[in-house]
C-alpha positions in Angstrom: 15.7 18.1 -5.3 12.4 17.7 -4.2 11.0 17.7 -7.7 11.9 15.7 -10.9 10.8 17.1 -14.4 10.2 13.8 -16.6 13.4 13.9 -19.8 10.6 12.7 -22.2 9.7 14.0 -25.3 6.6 16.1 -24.4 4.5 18.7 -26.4 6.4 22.0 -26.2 3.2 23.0 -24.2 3.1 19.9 -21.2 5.3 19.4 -18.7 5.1 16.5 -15.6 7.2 15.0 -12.9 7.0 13.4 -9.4 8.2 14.7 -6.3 10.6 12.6 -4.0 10.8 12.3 -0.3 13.7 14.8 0.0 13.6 18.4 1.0 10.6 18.9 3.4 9.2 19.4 6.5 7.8 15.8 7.8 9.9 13.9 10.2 10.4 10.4 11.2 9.2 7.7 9.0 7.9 10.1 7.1 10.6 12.3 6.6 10.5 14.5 4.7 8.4 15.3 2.0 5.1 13.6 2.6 2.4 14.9 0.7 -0.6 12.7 2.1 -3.2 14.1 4.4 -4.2 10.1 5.0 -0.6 8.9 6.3 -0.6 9.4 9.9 -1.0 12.7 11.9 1.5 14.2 10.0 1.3 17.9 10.8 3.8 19.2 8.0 1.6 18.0 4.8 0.5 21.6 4.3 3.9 23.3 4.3 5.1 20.4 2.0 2.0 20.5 -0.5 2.7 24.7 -0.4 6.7 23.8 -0.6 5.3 21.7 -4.0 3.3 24.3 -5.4 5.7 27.3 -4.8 8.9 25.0 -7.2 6.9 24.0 -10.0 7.2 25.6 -13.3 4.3 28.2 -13.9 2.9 27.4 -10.7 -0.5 25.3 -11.6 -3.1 24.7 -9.8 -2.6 21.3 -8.2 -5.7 19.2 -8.0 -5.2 16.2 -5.4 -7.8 13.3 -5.4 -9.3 10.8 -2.7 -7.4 7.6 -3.8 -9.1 4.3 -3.1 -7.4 2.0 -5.8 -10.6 2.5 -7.7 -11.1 2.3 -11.8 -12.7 5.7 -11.8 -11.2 8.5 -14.1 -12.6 12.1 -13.7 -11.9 15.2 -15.4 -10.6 17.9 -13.0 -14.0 20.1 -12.9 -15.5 16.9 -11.9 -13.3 15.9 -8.9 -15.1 15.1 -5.7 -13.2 14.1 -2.7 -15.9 12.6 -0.9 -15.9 9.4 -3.2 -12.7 7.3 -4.9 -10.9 8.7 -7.7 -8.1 7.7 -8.9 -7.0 9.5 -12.2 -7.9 13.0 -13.9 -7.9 14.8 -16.7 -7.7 18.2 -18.0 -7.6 20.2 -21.4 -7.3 23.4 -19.3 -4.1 25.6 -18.9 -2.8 25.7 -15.7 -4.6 22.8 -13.8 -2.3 20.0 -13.0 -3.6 16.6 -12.6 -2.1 15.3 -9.9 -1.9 11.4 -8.0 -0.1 10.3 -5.0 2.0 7.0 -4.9 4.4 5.2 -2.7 5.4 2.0 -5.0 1.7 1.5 -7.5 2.5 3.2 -10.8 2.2 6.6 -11.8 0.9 6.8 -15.1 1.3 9.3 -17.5 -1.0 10.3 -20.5 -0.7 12.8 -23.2 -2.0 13.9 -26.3 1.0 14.4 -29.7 -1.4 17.9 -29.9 -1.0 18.7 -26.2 -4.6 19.4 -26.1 -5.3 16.6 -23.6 -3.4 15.6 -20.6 -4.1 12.7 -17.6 -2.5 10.9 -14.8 -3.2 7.7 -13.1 -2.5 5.8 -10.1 -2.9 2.3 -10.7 -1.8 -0.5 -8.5 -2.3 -4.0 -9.7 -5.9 -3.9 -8.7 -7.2 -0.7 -10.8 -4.9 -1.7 -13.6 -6.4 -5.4 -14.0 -9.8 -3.9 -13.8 -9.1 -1.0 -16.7 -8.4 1.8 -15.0 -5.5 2.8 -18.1 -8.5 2.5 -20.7 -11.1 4.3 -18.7 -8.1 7.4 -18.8 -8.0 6.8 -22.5 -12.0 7.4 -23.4 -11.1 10.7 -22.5 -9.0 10.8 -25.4 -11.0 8.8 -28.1 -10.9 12.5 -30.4 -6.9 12.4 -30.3 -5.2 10.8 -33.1 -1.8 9.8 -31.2 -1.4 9.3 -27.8 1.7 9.2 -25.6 2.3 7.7 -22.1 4.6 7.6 -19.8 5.4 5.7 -16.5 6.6 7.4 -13.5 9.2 5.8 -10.6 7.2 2.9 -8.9 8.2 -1.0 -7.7 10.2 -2.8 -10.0 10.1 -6.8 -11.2 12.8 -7.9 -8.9 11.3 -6.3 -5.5 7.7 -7.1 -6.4 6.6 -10.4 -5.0 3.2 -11.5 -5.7 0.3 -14.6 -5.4 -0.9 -16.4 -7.7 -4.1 -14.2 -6.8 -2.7 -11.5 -9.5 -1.2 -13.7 -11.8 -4.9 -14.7 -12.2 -6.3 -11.2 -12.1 -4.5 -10.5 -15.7 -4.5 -14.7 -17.1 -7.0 -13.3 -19.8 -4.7 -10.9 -21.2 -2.7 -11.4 -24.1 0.8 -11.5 -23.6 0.6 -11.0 -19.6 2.3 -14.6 -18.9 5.7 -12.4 -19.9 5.6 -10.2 -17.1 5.2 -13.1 -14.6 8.4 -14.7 -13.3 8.8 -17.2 -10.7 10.0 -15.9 -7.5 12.0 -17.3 -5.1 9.3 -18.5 -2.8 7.1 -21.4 -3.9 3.6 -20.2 -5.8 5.1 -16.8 -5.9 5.8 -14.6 -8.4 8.2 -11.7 -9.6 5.5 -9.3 -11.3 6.5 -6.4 -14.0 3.5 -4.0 -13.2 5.4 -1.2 -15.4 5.6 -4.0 -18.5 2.0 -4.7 -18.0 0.5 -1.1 -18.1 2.5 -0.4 -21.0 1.9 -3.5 -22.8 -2.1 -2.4 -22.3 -1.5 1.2 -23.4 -0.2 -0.3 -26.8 -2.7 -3.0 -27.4 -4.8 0.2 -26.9 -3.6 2.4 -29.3 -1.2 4.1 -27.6 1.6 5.4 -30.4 4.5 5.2 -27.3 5.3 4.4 -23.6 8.3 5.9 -22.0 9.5 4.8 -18.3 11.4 6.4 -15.7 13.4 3.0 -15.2 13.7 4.5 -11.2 12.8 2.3 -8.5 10.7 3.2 -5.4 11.1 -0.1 -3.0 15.5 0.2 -4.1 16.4 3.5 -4.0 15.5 4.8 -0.2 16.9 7.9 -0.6 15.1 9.7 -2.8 11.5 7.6 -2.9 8.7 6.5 -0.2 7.6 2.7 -0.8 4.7 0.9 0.9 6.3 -2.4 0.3 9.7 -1.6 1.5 8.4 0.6 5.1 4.8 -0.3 5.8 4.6 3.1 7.1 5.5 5.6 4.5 4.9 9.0 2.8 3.8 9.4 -0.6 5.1 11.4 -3.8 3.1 13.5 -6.0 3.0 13.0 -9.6 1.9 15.9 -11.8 1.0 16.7 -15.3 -0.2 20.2 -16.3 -0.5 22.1 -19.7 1.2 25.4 -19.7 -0.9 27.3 -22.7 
C-alpha cells in the first residue's frame, strides 16, 4: 500500500495517514514513491503526488509546504511557499494539511469536536524551539485536544550530541528521553517521547503513536539517517464535513 490510514480514535469527521515509499513511479534511491520536489531531479514527483491524491478517501485538496525545519505554523489560506513553513492548519472541509518527512516526526493534531485539525514536521530543532505549541495557539478555543505521532526514527537508531541533549536541559522531565549510547558523549534520543511529553504538559487530553520505525523498517519507509539520499512520505490530515 502506498497509503496508511492512522487506527486512532478520530472524530467521525477526520481522517489522516502517511504515505510509504512503496507503489510509485521514482526509481533508484528514491524508489518509489517520493513525493519531494527538493530530493534530486527526480522526474516522477508529479505522477506520485497525482498517484497520492487520486487513493485518498474523498480526495482533498492536498496543501504541500516549503519545509525549512522552521517553528512557523500557518493556516492553509496563509501558506506561502516562497518562505519556511513547517506546519498548517485548517477548519475547512476538504483541505488536507499535509508535511513531508523522511525520519523527523510527523505530528498530528486534532480537535475532540473535529472542528480543528494540524500537522507538523518537527525535527529536534523546530521541536526544542516550540514548534508543537505554536500548532496548538491555533487551537486555544478547543476544550480537548488530541495528537497523534506518525512513523519517524526511533530511540534505538537515533544517535545524538550532547548539542541536543542541551537544546531540551530546561524541560521538565526531558532527562528521561536521553539514554547513553554506545559511543562516548553520545546519546540514544526518544524524539517521539519528547513531543508527546510537551503536548501533555500543554494540555493536550491524549497522544497516540504509530510505534513504526522509519530508519528499521526499509521496506516500506524513506529515512535520512539510514540513506543520506532519500525520498520523503507525505503525512496528511483533512476534515471530511
Amino acid at each position: 500500500m502506498s497509503f496508511q490510514y492512522a487506527h486512532w480514535p478520530l472524530p467521525a469527521n477526520v481522517l489522516c495517514g502517511w504515505s510509504t515509499r512503496q507503489s510509485g513511479y521514482s526509481v533508484g534511491a528514491l524508489a518509489a514513491n517520493n513525493l519531494a520536489r527538493h530530493v534530486g531531479t527526480d522526474s516522477a514527483v508529479e505522477a506520485n503526488r497525482a498517484l497520492l491524491a487520486s487513493r485518498l478517501a474523498e480526495r482533498p485538496a492536498i496543501h504541500w509546504l516549503n519545509q525549512t525545519h522552521s517553528t512557523q505554523v500557518v493556516d492553509t489560506h496563509g501558506i506561502d511557499r516562497r518562505v519556511g513553513q513547517d506546519g498548517a492548519t485548517t477548519i475547512d472541509t476538504g483541505q488536507a494539511c499535509c508535511v513531508m518527512t523522511a525520519d523527523c516526526l510527523p505530528v498530528f493534531l486534532w480537535s475532540l469536536s473535529g472542528h480543528r485539525v494540524a500537522v507538523i514536521h518537527a525535527g529536534w530543532r523546530g521541536l526544542a524551539q516550540g514548534i508543537l505549541i505554536n500548532a496548538l495557539r491555533f487551537f486555544d478555543r478547543e476544550p480537548s485536544i488530541y495528537a497523534g505521532i506518525g512513523p519517524a526514527i526511533s530511540q534505538a537508531n537515533f544517535e545524538v550530541g550532547q548539542d541536543v541533549r542541551e537544546a531540551f536541559a530546561t524541560w521538565p522531565g526531558a532527562e528521561q528521553c536521553f539514554q547513553p549510547g554506545v559511543t562516548k558523549q553520545k546519546y540514544q534520543c526518544d524524539l517521539p517521547g519528547l513531543a508527546a511529553h510537551q503536548l501533555r504538559q500543554a494540555g493536550v487530553a491524549d497522544v497516540y503513536f504509530s510505534d513504526q520505525c522509519t530508519f528499521q523498517d526499509q521496506k516500506r519507509f524513506y529515512s535520512y539517517r539510514r540513506d543520506g539520499v532519500t525520498g520523503r512520505m507525505a503525512n496528511l490530515i483533512w476534515k471530511t464535513t
